[in-house]
PLY file of the C-alpha trace (Angstrom):
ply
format ascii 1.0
element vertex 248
property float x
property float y
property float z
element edge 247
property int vertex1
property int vertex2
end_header
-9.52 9.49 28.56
-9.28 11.72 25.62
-12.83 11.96 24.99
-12.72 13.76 22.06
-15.34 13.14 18.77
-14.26 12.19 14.73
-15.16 10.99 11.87
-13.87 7.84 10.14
-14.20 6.94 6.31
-13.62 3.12 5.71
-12.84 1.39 2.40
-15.16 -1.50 2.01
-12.32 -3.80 0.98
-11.08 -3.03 4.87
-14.04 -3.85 7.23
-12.35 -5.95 9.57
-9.59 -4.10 9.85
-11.47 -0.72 10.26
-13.84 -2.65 12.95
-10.25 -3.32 14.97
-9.02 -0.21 14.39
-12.06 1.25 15.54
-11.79 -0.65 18.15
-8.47 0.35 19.36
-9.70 4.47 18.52
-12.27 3.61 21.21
-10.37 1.56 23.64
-8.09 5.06 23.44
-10.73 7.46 24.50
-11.90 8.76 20.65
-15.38 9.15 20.11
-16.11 8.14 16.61
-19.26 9.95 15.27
-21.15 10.20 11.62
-20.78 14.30 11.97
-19.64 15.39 8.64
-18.34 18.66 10.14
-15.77 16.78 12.66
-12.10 16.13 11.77
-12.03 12.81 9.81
-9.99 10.20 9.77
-9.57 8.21 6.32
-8.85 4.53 6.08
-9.02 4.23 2.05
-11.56 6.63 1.51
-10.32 10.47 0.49
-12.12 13.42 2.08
-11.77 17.19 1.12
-12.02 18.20 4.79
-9.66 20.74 5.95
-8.77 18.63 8.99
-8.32 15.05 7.52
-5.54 12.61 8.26
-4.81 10.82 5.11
-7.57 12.84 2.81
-5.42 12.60 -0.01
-5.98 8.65 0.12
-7.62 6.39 -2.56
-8.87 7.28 -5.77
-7.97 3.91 -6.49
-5.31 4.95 -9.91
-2.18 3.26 -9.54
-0.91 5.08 -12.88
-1.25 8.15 -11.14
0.25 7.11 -7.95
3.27 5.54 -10.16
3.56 8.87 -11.62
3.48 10.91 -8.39
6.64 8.42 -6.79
8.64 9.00 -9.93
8.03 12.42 -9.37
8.89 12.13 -6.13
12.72 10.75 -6.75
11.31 6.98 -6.04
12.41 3.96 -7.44
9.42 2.08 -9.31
9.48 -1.26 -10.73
9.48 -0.26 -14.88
6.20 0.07 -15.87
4.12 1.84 -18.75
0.93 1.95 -20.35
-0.81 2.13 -23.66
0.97 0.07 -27.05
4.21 1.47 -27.41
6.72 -0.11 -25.13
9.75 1.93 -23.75
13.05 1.69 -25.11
15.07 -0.64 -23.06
12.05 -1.82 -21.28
12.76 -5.48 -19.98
10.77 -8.70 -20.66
9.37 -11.15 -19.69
6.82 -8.51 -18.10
3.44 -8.74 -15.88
0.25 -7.31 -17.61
-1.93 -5.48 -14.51
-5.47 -3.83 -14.55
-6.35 -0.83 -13.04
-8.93 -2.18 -10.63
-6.66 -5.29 -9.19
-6.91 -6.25 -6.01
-4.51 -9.26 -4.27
-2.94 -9.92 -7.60
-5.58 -11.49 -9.44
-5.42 -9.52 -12.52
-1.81 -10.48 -12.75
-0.97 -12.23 -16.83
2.41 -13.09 -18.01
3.54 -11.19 -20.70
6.29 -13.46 -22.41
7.87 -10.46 -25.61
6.43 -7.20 -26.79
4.17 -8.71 -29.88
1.98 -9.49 -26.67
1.00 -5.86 -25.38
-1.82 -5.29 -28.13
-3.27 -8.55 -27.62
-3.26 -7.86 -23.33
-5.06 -4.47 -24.08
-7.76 -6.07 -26.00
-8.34 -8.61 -23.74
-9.20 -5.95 -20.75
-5.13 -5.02 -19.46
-4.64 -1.71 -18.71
-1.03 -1.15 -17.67
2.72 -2.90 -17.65
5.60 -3.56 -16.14
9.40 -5.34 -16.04
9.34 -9.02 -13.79
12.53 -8.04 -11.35
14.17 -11.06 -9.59
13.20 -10.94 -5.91
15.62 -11.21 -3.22
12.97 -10.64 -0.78
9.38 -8.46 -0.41
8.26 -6.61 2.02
5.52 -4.09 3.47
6.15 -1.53 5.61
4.15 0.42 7.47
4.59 4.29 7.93
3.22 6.84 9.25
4.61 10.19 8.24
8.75 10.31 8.50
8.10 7.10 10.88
8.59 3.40 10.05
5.92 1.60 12.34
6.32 -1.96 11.80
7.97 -4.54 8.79
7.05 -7.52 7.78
8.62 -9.92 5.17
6.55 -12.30 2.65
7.54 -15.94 3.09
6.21 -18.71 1.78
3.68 -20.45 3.99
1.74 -23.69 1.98
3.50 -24.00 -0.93
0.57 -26.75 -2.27
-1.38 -23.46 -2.70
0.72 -21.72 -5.11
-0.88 -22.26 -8.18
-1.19 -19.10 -10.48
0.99 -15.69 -10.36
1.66 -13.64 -7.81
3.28 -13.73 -3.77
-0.08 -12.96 -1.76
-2.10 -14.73 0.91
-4.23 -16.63 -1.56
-1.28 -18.51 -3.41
0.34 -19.50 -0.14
2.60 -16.42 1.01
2.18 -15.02 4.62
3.77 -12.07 6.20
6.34 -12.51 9.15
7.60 -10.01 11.24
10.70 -8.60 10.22
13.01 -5.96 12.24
16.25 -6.61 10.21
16.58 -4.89 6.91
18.67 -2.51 4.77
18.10 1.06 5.80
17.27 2.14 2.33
13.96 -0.19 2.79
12.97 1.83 5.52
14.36 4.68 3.88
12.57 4.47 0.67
9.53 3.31 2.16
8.80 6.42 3.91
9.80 8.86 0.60
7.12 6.55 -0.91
4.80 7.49 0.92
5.46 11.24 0.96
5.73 11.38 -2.47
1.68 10.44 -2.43
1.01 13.09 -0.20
-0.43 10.09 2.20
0.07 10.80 5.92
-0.10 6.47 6.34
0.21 3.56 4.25
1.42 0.08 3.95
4.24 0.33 1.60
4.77 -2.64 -0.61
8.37 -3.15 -2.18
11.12 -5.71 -3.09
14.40 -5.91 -2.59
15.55 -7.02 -6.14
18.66 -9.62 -6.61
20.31 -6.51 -7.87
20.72 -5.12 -4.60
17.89 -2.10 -5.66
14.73 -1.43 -3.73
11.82 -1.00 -6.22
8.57 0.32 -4.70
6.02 -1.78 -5.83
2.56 0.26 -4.92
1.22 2.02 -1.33
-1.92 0.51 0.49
-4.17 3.16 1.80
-6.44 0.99 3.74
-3.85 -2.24 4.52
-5.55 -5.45 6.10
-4.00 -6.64 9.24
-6.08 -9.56 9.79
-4.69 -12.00 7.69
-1.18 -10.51 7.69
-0.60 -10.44 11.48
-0.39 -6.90 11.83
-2.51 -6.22 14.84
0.14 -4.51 16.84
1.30 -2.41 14.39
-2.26 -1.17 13.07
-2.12 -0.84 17.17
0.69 1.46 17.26
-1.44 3.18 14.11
-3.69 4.08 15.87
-1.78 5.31 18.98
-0.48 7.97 16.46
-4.27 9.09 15.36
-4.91 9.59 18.90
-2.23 11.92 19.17
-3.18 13.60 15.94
-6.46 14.46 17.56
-4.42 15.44 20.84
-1.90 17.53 19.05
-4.79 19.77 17.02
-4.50 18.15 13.70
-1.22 19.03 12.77
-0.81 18.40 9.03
2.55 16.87 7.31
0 1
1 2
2 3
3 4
4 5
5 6
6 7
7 8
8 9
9 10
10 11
11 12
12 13
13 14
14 15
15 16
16 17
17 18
18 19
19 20
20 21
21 22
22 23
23 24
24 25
25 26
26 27
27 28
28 29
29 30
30 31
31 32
32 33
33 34
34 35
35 36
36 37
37 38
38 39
39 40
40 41
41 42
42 43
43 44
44 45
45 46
46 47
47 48
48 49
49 50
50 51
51 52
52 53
53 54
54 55
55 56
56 57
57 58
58 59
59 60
60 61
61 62
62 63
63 64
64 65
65 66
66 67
67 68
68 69
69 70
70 71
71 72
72 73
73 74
74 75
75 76
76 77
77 78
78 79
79 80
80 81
81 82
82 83
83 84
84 85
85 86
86 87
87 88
88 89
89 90
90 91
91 92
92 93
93 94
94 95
95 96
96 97
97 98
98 99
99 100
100 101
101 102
102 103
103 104
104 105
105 106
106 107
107 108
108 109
109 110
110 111
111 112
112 113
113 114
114 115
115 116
116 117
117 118
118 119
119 120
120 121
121 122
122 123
123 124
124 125
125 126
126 127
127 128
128 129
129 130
130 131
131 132
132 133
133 134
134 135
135 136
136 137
137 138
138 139
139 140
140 141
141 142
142 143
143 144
144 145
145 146
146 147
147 148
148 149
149 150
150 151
151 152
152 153
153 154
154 155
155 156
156 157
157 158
158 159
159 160
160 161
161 162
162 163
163 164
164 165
165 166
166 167
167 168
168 169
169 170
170 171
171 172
172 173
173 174
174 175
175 176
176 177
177 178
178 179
179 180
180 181
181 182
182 183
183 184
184 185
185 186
186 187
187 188
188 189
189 190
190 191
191 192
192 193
193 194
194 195
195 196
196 197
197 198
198 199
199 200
200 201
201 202
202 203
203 204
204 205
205 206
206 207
207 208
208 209
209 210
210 211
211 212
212 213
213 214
214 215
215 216
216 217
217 218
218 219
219 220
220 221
221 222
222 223
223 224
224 225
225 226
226 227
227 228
228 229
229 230
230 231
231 232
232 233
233 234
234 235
235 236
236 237
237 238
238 239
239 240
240 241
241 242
242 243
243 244
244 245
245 246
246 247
C-alpha cells in the first residue's frame, strides 16, 4: 500500500467522476486529505501549489486556451472573436459562448452580416463549420496517449438541435485504430496548455487535417464509458506521488 496523503480539487461539473476517481486513488493506497499544505491533485480546479499535478488547469477561457495551442504549433478549428471577421475566414460558421458546456450555446451562423447580431444577443466567440470525417477524444497524460474513443451516433430520434454530444444522441466507443497524427496532435495539445492531463477533443476533417477542437480538464467518464481509462489515470497519479512529484 502506498499510504501516502494529498489533496484533490474537483470541478463541480465532475462529481461523479471525481467520486470514481477517488475511488480508484483509494483503492491504490492514497490517502486523500483537506490539508492545504499537501501536494494536490487538480481535476478542473487550478491550484498555485508548488507540487500540483495539473495546477495550470481551468480558468474556464477557451479564447485563451485557443491562443496558447496556436502558440503552441497546433492546428485549431478557425475561430475569432469580436466584429471583424478574418480574411478568408469560412462560412457557414458556429457562434459559441464563453461559458458553454456540452454544446448548448452552439447557434448557426449562416454569412458574416450575422456576427453583430450573435454578439448582441449574448455570443462571445466564432468559428469555421469543418466537414467531419470522424471525432474523437483522447485522453493523455503527459507525452502518453491513455485511451481513444470515437463519437458515433447512438439514438438518432434524439438529435434534434446542433451539436455531436451525449444529449443529441452521440455516444463514445472505444477506438484503438487511428492516424498517428491524432495521437500525435493530441498530446502537443495538451502540452501546449501547460496541462499535465486532459481529454483532448478533435476531428478528423474530410480534408484529411486534424483540427483540435478544445481540452477537457476535468472529462466525465460516466456517461462516455471511460472507466478504465480514468482507471489507468489514476494509476499514473499514484506514481506521481511515488516518483516525488516530478513535474513535466
Amino acid at each position: 500500500m502506498v499510504n501516502m496523503k494529498v489533496n484533490m480539487k474537483i470541478a463541480n461539473v465532475a462529481k461523479e467522476t471525481g467520486a470514481l476517481l477517488t475511488e480508484y486513488l483509494q483503492d491504490r493506497g492514497l490517502v486523500i486529505s483537506t490539508d492545504y499544505n499537501l501536494p494536490v491533485i487538480c481535476y478542473g480546479v487550478p491550484s498555485s501549489a508548488k507540487k500540483a499535478l495539473n495546477g495550470e488547469c481551468g480558468g474556464g477561457d477557451k479564447i485563451r486556451r485557443l491562443v496558447q495551442m496556436e502558440k503552441g504549433g497546433v492546428r485549431t478549428v478557425p475561430w475569432f472573436n469580436g466584429t471583424k471577421t478574418p480574411e478568408g475566414f469560412q462560412f457557414p460558421a458556429l457562434a459559441r459562448r464563453m461559458s458553454g458546456h456540452g454544446g448548448e450555446d452552439i447557434v448557426p451562423v449562416f454569412q458574416k452580416e450575422e456576427i453583430p447580431w450573435r454578439i448582441k444577443a449574448g455570443w462571445d466567440w466564432f468559428s469555421s463549420y469543418i466537414p467531419i470525417e470522424s471525432e474523437y477524444r483522447v485522453w493523455v497524460f503527459r507525452k502518453e496517449c491513455l485511451g481513444i474513443y470515437r463519437k458515433v451516433m447512438a439514438r438518432p430520434r434524439d438529435y434534434k438541435r446542433i451539436g455531436r454530444n451525449w444529449g443529441n444522441g452521440f455516444d463514445f466507443a472505444p477506438c484503438d485504430n487511428v492516424e498517428n497524427e491524432v495521437i500525435t496532435e493530441a498530446i502537443k495539445a495538451v502540452r501546449s496548455v501547460s496541462f499535465d492531463f486532459g481529454a483532448v477533443d478533435l476531428l478528423l476533417g474530410t480534408d484529411n487535417l486534424v483540427y483540435i477542437l478544445e481540452i477537457n480538464s476535468a472529462p466525465g467518464c460516466i456517461k462516455s464509458g471511460a472507466q478504465v481509462t480514468l482507471a489507468n489515470l489514476a494509476d499514473r497519479m499514484v506514481n506521481w506521488v511515488i516518483g516525488g512529484y516530478p513535474t513535466r
